[in-house]
C-alpha positions as CSV (number, residue, x, y, z in Angstrom):
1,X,8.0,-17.9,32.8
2,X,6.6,-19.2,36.2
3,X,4.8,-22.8,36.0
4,X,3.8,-23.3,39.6
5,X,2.7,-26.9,39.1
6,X,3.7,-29.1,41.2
7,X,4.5,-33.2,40.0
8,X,4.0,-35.9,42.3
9,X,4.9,-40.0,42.6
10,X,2.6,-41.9,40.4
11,X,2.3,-44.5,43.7
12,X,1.6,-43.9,47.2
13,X,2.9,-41.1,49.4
14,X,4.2,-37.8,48.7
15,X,7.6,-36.5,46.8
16,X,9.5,-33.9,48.3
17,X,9.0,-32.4,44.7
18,X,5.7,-32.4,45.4
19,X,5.5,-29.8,48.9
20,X,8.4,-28.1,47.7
21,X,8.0,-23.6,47.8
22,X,9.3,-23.3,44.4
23,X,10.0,-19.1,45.1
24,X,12.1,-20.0,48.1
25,X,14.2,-23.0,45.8
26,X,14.9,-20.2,43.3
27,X,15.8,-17.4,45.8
28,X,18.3,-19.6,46.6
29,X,19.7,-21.5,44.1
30,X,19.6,-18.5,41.5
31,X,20.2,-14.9,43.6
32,X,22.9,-13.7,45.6
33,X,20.8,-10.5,46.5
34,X,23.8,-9.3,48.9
35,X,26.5,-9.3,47.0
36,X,24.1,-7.9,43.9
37,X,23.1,-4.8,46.2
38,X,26.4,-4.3,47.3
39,X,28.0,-3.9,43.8
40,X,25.0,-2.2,42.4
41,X,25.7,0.5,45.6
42,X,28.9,0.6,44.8
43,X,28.7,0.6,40.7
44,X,26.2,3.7,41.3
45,X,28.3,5.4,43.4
46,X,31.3,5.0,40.9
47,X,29.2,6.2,38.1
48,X,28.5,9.8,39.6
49,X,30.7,12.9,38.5
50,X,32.3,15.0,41.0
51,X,29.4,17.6,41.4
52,X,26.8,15.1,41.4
53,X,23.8,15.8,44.2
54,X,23.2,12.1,44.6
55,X,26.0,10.2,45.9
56,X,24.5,7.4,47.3
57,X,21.6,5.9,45.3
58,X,18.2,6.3,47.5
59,X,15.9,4.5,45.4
60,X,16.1,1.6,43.3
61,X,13.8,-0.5,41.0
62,X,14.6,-3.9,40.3
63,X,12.8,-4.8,37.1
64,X,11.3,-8.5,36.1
65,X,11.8,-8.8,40.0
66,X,10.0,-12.0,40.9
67,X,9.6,-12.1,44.9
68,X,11.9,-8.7,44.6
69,X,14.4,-10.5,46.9
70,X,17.4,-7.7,45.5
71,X,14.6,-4.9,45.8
72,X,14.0,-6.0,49.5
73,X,17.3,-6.4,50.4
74,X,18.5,-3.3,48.8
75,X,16.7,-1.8,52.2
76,X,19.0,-3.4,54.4
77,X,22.0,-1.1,53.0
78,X,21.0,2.1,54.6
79,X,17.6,3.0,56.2
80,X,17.1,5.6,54.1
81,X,16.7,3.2,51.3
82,X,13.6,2.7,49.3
83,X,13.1,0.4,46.5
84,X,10.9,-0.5,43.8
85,X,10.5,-3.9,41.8
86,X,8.3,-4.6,38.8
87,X,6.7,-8.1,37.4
88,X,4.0,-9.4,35.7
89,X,3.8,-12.5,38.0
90,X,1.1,-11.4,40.9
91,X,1.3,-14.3,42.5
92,X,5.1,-13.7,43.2
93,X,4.6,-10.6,44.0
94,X,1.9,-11.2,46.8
95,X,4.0,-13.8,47.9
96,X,6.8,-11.0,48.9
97,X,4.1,-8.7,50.6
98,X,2.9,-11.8,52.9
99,X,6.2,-12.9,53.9
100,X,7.2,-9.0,55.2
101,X,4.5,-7.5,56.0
102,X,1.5,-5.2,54.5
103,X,3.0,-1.9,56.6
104,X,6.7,-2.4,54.8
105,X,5.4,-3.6,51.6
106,X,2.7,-2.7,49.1
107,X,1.5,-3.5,45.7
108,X,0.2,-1.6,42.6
109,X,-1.0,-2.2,39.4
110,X,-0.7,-0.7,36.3
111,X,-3.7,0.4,34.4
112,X,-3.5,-2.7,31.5
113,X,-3.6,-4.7,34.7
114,X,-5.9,-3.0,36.6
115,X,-8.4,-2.2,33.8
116,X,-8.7,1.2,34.7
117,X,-7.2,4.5,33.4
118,X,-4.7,5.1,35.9
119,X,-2.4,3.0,38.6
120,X,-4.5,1.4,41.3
121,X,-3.3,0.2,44.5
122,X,-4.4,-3.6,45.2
123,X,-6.1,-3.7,48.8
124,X,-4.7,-5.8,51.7
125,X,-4.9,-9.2,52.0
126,X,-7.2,-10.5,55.0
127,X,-3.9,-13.0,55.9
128,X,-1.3,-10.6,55.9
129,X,1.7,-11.7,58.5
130,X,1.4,-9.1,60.9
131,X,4.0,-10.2,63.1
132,X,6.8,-9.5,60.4
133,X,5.1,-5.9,60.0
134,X,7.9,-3.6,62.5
135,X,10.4,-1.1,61.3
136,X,13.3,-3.6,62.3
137,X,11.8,-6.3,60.2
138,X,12.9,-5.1,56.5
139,X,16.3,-5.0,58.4
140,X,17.5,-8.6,59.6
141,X,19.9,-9.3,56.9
142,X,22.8,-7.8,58.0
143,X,24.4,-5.5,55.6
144,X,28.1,-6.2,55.5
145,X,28.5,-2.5,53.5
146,X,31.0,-0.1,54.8
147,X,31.8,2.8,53.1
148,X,35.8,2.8,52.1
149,X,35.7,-0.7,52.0
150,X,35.8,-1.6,48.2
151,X,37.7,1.6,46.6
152,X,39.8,4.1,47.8
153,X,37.5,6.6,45.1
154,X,34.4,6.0,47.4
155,X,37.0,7.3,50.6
156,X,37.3,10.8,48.5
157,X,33.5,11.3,48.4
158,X,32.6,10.0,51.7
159,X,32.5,14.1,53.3
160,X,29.9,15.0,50.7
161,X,28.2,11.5,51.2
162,X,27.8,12.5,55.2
163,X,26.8,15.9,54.1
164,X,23.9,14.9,52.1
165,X,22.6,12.0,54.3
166,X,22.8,14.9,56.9
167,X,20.7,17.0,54.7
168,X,18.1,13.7,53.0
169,X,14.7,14.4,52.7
170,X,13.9,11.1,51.8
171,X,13.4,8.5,54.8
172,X,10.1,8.1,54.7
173,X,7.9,8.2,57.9
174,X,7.4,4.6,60.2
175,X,3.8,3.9,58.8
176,X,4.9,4.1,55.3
177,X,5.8,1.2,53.1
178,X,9.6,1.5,52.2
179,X,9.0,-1.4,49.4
180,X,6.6,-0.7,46.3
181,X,5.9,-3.7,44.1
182,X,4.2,-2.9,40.9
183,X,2.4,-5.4,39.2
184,X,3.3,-4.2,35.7
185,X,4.9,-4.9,32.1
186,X,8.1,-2.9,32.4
187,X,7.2,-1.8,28.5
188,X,4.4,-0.2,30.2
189,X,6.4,2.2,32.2
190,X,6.8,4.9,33.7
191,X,3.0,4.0,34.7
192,X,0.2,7.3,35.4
193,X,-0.7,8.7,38.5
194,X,-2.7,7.1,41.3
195,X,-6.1,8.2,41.8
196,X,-5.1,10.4,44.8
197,X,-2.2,12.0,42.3
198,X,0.6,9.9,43.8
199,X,3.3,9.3,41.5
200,X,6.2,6.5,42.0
201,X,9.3,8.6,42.3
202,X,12.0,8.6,40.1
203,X,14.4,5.5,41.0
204,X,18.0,6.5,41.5
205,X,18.9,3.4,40.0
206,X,16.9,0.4,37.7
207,X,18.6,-3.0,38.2
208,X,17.7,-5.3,35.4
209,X,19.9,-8.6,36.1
210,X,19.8,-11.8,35.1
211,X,20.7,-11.6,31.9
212,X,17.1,-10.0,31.2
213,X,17.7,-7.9,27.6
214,X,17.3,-11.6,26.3
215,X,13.4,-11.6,26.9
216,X,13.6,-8.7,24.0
217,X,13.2,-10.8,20.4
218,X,13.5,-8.0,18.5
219,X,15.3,-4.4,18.5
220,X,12.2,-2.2,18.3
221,X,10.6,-3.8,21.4
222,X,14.6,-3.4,23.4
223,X,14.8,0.1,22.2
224,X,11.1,0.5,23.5
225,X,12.2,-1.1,27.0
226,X,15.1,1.5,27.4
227,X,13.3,4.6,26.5
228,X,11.2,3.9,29.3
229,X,14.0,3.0,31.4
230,X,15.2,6.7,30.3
231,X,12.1,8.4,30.9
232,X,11.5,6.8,34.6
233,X,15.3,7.7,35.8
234,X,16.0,10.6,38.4
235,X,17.2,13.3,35.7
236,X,21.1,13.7,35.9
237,X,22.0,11.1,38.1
238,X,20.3,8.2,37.2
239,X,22.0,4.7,36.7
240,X,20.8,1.5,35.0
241,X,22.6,-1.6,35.4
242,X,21.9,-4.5,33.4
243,X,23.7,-7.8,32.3
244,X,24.9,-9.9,29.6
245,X,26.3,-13.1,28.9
246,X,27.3,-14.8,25.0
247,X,25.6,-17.9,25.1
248,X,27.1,-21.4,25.1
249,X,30.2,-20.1,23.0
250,X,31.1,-17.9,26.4
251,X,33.4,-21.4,27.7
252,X,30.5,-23.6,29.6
253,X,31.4,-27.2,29.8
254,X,28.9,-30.2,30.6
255,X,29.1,-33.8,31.6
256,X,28.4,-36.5,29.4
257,X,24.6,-35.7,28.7
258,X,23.9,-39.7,27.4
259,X,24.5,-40.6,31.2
260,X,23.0,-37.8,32.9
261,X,19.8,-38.9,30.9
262,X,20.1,-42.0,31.5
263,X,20.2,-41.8,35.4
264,X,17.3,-39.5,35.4
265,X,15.3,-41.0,32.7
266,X,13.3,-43.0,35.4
267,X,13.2,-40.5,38.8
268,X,9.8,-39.0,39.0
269,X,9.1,-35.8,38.3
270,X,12.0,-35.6,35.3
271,X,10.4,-36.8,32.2
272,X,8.1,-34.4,29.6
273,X,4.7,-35.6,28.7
274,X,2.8,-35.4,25.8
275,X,4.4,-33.2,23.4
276,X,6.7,-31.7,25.2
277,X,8.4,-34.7,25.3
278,X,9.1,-35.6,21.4
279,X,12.4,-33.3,21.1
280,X,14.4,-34.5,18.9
281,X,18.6,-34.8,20.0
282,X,20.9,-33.3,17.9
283,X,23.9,-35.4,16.7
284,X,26.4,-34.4,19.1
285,X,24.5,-35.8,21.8
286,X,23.8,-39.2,20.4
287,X,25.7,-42.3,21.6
288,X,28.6,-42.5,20.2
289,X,29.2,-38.8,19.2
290,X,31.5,-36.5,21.6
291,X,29.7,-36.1,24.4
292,X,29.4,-31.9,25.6
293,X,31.4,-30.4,22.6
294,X,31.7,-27.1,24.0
295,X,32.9,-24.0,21.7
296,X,33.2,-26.5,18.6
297,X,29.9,-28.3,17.9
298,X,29.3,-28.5,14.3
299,X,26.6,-26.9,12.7
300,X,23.3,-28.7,12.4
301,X,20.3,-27.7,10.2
302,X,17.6,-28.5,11.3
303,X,14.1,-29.2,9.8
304,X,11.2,-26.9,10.7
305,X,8.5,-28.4,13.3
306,X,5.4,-29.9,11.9
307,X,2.0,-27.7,12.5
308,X,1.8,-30.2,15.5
309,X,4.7,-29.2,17.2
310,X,4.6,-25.6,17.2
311,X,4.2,-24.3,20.9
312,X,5.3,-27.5,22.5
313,X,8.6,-28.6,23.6
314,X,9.0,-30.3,20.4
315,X,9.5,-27.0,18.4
316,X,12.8,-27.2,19.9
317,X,15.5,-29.5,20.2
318,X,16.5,-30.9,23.6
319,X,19.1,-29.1,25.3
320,X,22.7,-30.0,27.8
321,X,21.8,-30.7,31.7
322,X,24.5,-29.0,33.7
323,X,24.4,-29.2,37.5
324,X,24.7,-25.0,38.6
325,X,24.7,-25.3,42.6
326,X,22.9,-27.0,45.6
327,X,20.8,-25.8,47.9
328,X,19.7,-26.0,51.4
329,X,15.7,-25.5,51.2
330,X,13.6,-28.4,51.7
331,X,16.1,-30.8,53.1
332,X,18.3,-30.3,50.0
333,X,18.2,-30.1,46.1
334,X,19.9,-29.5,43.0
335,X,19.9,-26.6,41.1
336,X,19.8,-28.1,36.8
337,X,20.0,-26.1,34.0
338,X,18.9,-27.0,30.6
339,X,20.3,-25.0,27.7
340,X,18.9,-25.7,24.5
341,X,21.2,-25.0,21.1
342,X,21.1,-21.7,19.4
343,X,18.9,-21.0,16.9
344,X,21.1,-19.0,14.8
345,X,18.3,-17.8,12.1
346,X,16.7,-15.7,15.3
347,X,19.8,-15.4,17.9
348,X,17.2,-17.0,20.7
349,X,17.7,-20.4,22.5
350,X,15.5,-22.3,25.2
351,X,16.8,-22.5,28.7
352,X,15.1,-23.6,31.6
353,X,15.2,-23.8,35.5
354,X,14.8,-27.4,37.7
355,X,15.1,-28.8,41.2
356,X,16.2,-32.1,41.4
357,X,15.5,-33.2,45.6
358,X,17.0,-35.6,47.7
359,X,14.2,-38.4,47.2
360,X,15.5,-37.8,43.4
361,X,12.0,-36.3,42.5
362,X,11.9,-33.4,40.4
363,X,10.4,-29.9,39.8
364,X,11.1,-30.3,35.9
365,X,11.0,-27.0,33.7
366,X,9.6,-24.8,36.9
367,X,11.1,-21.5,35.2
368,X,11.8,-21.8,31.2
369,X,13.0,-18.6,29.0
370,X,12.7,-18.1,25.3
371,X,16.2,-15.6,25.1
372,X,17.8,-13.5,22.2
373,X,21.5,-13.1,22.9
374,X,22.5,-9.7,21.8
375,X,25.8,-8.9,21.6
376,X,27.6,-5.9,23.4
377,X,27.6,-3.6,20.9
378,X,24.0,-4.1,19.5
379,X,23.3,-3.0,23.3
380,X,25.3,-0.5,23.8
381,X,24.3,1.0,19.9
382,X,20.6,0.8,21.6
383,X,21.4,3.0,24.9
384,X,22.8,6.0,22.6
385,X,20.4,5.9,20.3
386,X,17.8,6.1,23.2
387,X,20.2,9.1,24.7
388,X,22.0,7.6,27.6
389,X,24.5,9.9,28.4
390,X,27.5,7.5,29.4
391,X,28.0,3.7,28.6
392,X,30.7,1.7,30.6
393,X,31.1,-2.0,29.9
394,X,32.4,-4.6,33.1
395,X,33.9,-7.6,32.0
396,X,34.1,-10.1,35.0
397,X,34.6,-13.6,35.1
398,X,31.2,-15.0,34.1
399,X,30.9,-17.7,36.8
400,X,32.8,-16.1,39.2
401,X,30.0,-16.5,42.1
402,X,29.4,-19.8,41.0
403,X,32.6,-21.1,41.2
404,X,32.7,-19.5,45.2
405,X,29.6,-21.1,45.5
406,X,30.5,-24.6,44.3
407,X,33.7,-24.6,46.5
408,X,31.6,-23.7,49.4
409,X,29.5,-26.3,48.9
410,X,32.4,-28.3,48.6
411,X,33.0,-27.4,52.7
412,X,29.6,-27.2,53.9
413,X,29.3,-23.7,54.2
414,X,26.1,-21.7,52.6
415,X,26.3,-18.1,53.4
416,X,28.2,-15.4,51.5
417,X,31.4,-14.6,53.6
418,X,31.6,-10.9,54.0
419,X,35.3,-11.1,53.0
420,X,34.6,-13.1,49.8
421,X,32.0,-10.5,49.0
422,X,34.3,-7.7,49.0
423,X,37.0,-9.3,47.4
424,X,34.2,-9.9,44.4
425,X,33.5,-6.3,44.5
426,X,37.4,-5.3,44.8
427,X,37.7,-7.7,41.5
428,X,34.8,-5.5,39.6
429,X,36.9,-2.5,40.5
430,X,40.2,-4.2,39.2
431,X,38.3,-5.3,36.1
432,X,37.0,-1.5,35.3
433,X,40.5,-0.2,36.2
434,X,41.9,-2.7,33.4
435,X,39.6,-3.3,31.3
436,X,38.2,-1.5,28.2
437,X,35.4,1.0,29.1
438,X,33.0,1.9,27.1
């Protein structure tokens, strides 16, 4: 969930907190749309038997996209790309078509959004950036993909990969948009025609990252979200691609939480109000207890809230700071994590998203998540009962681009070195190669 507030000094002047672009701190400090599009290229590619007639994946959808920063730079791969991403946050959305440009970028809506029977294209915004609107725009990140480059098992398909982009029917002309944003739940798709009988075509490959099974509470509504993953995939060839993570039992570690809230306790911007700010702190993060117990805590029961608390902060009990990354937008900030305890009755925890600045003021709480941790197999029990026809599991290191990212931090660099992300994707391919697959 998106809060766009923004929270301000109590005194005179202005925080940094305060004129901060929220969607540009968490493009930052959260995606590594690059390295994302390169494995997901490459993850398709792997996925595809030997008499496959889509290679290369064309079109792909990113789902609970946001500004659809790994949608749009999924176009910089190959100019015959195309891609998709779908949200219920509009104003995110929008937010991506102004920044690139109405001619490479357009938004629909779904009917329960548009109030109408069928999918509706929102008209142009009178302050569209035209200058970012040319065919070379979508194309200024430089895509460091070459084919070969990852796996010797791309090299044997490469002939039949020239053949086909030889033969590809789908670039689509200059004046077309090459980016479709879809302002949609993702339970309610694929969506119905457009008025004119347009259809959205059938993605290559659906991208849901970010850990984003978690939103599901319950296995009706996950099995719900894949059927219609199923149903909106090109027939035969069609990839989905989603990721998982096992909570705070997966080996994350955290400072001493009694001093991290006690340095922040007074720097603006960091403290809840109101309600939200009666959590109570469970006894292994009281003084005196040891401090970040990682895989060992003991196990607390915990009294249900009062009518009072229910829908507030306070339902929940507080959660561990831990410092992710830094980043480089507006003069600097801190990426903090808060993740609450797991509620073992349900399977679903609390985690939320802030930005600490240089001023030390703070965008508190800016993104929060209710999550469900399912495990592996639950999911993977949920894709064939849906009838996907072939289930692989990856096991990578779970931090493994944040621990690059912390040691470049560590030097002062901030950009992705083409090396390091091909030696990430050369570790995926180890991983499959060695690991169990499902």
């Amino acid at each position: 969930m998106h809060d766009p507030r923004h929270q301000r000094f109590g005194g005179e002047g202005q925080s940094l907190a305060a004129s901060a672009d929220i969607l540009r701190c968490y493009e930052e400090a959260v995606q590594e749309p690059m390295v994302e599009c390169t494995n997901l290229d490459a993850l398709y590619t792997n996925a595809q038997s030997a008499d496959s007639d889509r290679m290369d994946a064309c079109i792909m959808r990113e789902d609970f996209c946001s500004t659809g920063v790994v949608a749009r730079t999924w176009l910089t791969l190959r100019e015959s790309n195309q891609s998709q991403g779908v949200d219920i946050d509009l104003e995110a959305l929008q937010d991506s078509q102004k920044r690139w440009g109405t001619r490479q970028v357009r938004i629909l809506q779904s009917p329960a959004y548009a109030n109408a029977s069928h999918t509706t294209e929102l008209p142009l915004p009178v302050d569209g950036i035209d200058a970012l609107e040319t065919a070379s725009d979508m194309m200024h990140i430089q895509s460091t993909w070459d084919q070969g480059q990852a796996s010797a098992r791309f090299e044997r398909r490469l002939a039949k990969r020239q053949q086909q982009k030889a033969n590809s029917s789908n670039v689509r002309p200059a004046s077309e948009p090459r980016m479709t944003l879809l302002h949609s739940d993702v339970l309610d798709l694929p969506v119905p025609p457009m008025p004119s009988g347009e259809t959205l075509e059938a993605p290559d490959l659906v991208a849901a990252l970010n850990y984003a099974m978690a939103y599901f509470h319950d296995r009706k509504t996950l099995l719900a979200y894949l059927t219609s993953v199923k149903q909106s995939l090109r027939p035969h060839s069609g990839v989905f691609i989603t990721d998982m993570f096992g909570g705070a039992s997966s080996g994350e570690k955290y400072e001493n939480q009694k001093e991290l809230w006690d340095e922040f306790w007074t720097e603006p911007g960091f403290l809840r109000s109101d309600a939200d700010a009666k959590q109570m702190v469970l006894d292994a993060d009281r003084p005196g207890s040891r401090y970040a117990r990682e895989a060992n805590d003991d196990l607390q029961v915990v009294p249900a809230p009062d009518p009072a608390s229910i829908g507030t902060r306070a339902e929940w009990p507080r959660g561990r700071l831990k410092l992710v990354r830094t980043g480089t937008e507006h003069g600097g900030f801190e990426y903090w994590r808060e993740d609450g305890p797991i509620d073992y009755a349900t399977n679903r925890f609390r985690m939320s998203l802030s930005f600490r600045f240089s001023d030390k003021s703070w965008l508190r709480d800016v993104f929060s998540y209710d999550f469900r941790i399912w495990s592996l197999r639950e999911l993977t029990e949920a894709l064939e009962e849906v009838g996907f026809a072939s289930i692989r599991i990856l096991v990578l290191p779970r931090n493994d681009m944040d621990s690059y990212m912390a040691e470049s931090d560590s030097d002062g660099a901030s950009d992705v070195d083409s090396d390091d992300g091909f030696a990430f994707l050369r570790r995926t391919e180890k991983e499959e190669r060695q690991r169990h697959l499902l």
